[in-house]
C-alpha positions in Angstrom: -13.7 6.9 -17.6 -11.4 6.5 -14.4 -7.7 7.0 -15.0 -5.4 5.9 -12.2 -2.2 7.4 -12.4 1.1 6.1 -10.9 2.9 2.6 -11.6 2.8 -1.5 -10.7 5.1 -1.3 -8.0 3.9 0.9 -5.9 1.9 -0.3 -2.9 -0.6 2.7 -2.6 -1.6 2.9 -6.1 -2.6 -1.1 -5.6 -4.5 -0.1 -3.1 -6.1 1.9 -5.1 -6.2 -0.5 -7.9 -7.5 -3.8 -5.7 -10.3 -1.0 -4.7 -11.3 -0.6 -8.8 -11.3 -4.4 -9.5 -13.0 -4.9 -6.5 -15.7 -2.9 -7.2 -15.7 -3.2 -10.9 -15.0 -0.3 -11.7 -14.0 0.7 -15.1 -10.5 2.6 -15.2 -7.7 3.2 -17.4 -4.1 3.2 -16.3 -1.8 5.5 -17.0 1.5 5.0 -15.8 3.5 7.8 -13.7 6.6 8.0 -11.5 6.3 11.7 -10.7 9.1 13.8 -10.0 7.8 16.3 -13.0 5.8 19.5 -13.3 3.4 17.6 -15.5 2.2 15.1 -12.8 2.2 18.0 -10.0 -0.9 19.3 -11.9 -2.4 15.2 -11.2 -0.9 15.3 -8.0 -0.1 18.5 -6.0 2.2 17.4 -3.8 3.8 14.9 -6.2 2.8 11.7 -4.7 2.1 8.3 -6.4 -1.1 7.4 -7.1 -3.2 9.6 -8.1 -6.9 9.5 -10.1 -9.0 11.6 -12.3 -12.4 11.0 -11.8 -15.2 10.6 -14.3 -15.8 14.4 -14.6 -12.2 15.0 -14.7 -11.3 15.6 -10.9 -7.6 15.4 -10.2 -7.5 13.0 -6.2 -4.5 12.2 -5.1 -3.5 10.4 -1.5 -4.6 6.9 -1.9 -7.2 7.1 1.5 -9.0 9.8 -0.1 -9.0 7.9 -4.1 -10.2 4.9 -2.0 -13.1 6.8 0.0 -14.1 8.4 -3.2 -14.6 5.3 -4.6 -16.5 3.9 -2.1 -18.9 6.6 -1.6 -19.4 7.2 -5.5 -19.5 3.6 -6.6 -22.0 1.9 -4.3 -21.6 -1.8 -5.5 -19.1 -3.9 -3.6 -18.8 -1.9 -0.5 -15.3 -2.3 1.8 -17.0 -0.9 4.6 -19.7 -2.2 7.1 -23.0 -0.8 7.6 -22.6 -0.4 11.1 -20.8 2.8 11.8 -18.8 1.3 15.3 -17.7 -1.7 13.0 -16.5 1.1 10.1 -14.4 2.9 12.6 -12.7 -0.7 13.9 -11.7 -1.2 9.9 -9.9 2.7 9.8 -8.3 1.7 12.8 -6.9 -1.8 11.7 -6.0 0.6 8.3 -4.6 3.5 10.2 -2.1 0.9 12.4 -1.0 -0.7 9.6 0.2 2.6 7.7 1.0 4.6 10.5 2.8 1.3 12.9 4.3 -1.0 10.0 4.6 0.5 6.8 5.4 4.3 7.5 8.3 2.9 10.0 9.5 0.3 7.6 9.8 3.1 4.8 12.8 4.6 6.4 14.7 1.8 5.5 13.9 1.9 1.9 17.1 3.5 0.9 19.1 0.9 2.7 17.3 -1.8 1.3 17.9 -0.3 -2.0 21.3 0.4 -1.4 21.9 -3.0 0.8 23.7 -0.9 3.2 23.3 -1.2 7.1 21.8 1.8 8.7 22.7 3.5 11.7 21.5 1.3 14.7 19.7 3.7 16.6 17.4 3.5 13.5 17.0 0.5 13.5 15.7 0.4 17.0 13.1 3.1 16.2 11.5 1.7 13.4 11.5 -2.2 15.4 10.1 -0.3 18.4 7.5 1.6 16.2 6.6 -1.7 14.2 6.6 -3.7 18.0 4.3 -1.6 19.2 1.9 -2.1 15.6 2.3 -6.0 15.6 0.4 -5.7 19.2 -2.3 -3.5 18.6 -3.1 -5.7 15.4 -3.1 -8.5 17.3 -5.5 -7.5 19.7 -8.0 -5.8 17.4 -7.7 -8.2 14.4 -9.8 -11.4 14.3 -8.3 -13.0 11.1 -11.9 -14.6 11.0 -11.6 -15.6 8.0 -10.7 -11.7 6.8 -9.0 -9.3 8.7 -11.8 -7.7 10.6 -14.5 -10.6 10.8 -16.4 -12.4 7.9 -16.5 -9.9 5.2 -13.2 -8.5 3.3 -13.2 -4.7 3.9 -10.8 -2.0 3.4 -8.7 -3.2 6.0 -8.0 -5.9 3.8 -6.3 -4.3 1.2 -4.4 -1.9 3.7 -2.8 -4.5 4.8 -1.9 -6.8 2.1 -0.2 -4.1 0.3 1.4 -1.9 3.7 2.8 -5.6 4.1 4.2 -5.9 0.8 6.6 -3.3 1.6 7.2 -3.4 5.4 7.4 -7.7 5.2 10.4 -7.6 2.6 12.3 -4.5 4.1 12.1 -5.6 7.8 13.5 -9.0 6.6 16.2 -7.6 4.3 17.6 -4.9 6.8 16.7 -6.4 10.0 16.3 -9.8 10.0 13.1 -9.7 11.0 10.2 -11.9 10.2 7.2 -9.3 11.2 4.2 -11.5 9.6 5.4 -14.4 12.0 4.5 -12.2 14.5 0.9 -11.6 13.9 -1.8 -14.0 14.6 -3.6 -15.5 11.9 -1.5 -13.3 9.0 -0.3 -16.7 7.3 -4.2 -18.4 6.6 -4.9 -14.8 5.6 -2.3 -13.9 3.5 -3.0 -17.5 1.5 -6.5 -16.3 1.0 -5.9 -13.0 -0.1 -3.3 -14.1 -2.5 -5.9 -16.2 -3.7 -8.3 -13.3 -5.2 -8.2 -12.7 -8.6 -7.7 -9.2 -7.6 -4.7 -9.9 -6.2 -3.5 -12.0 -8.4 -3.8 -9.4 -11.6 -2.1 -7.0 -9.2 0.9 -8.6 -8.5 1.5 -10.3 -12.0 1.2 -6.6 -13.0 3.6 -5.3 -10.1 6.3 -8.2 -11.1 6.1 -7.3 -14.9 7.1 -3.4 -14.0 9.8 -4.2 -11.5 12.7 -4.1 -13.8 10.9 -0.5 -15.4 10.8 0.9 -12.0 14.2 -0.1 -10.7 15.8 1.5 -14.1 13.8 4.6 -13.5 15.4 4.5 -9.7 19.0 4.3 -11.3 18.0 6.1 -13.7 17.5 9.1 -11.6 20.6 8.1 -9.3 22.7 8.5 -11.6 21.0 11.9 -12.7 22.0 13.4 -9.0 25.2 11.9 -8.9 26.4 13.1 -12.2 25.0 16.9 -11.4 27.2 17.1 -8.2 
């Protein structure tokens, strides 16, 4: 069986997760927050999630545990027939990592830390996520789903790339970025509304409190070894 590796809070691994449920996929969790010798073997480069396939494959980087899925698991597909229509869905997924969430993670450690960041930061990461909230807007129809009719990849991407740039753009800049683009409220009710997303976030919520004590927890770890 499946075993997805990583923890609740973390936006990638739900990616990954809303991917399994989706599909109906049968998977075990096992949960992970790195930073060990034991999960590089899972996960090369250390990063959260990873997934061990069926004939014990070690995957990591959620995009490529995500295209594995599809591809192997041919039920529920997240990606159009059409191959013009697939490549408008990786776009839609690559602006949202790459022009929201990527930006927005900069300020983690200030959200974290609820300390103001140097403003020429700041302006980087609202000129990067400007220049995101337009390009979604004029490739996104919201109609109902983010790419037409059917949910797709794209979907997910964004749902979970928002659950971390939304809260940290409105914590450290004041910045309401969904408000910004067209259509994101009807769609975020809707999504919300899957069942998928619903077991996903009652799970992220009940590991919050776990994660942020493994965050202190390690904190304190650095501070006490300087």
């Amino acid at each position: 069986m499946i075993t997805l590796h990583g923890f609740s809070y973390s936006n990638y691994y739900n990616i990954v997760k809303h991917v399994l449920l989706h599909k109906n996929i049968p998977f075990v969790e096992d949960t992970q927050y790195g930073g060990t010798d034991e999960y590089l073997e899972l996960s090369p480069v250390g990063k959260i999630p990873s997934l061990t396939t069926d004939q014990g494959i070690n995957l990591f980087e959620s995009s490529v545990c995500c295209d594995y899925l599809e591809e192997t698991y041919l039920d529920n597909p997240l990606y159009p027939a059409d191959s013009a229509a697939r490549a408008q869905v990786r776009q839609i997924m690559k602006v949202s990592e790459l022009y929201l969430e990527l930006p927005c993670r900069r300020l983690i450690g200030f959200s974290f830390s609820k300390t103001p960041p140097p403003v020429e930061v700041v302006d980087e990461v609202r000129a990067v996520v400007s220049r995101g909230i337009g390009a979604l807007n004029r490739i996104s129809s919201f109609g109902p789903y983010v790419a037409g009719s059917e949910l797709t990849m794209a979907d997910i991407y964004l749902r979970y790339v928002m659950s971390v740039a939304g809260p940290i753009a409105s914590s450290v800049m004041k910045w309401d970025v969904a408000a910004e683009i067209n259509g994101f409220a009807e769609w975020q009710l809707l999504m919300g509304s899957l069942l998928e997303s619903q077991k996903i976030d009652a799970d992220r919520e009940a590991n919050q409190s776990e994660f942020f004590g493994v965050i202190q927890a390690r904190a304190q770890k650095r501070a006490a070894s300087k």
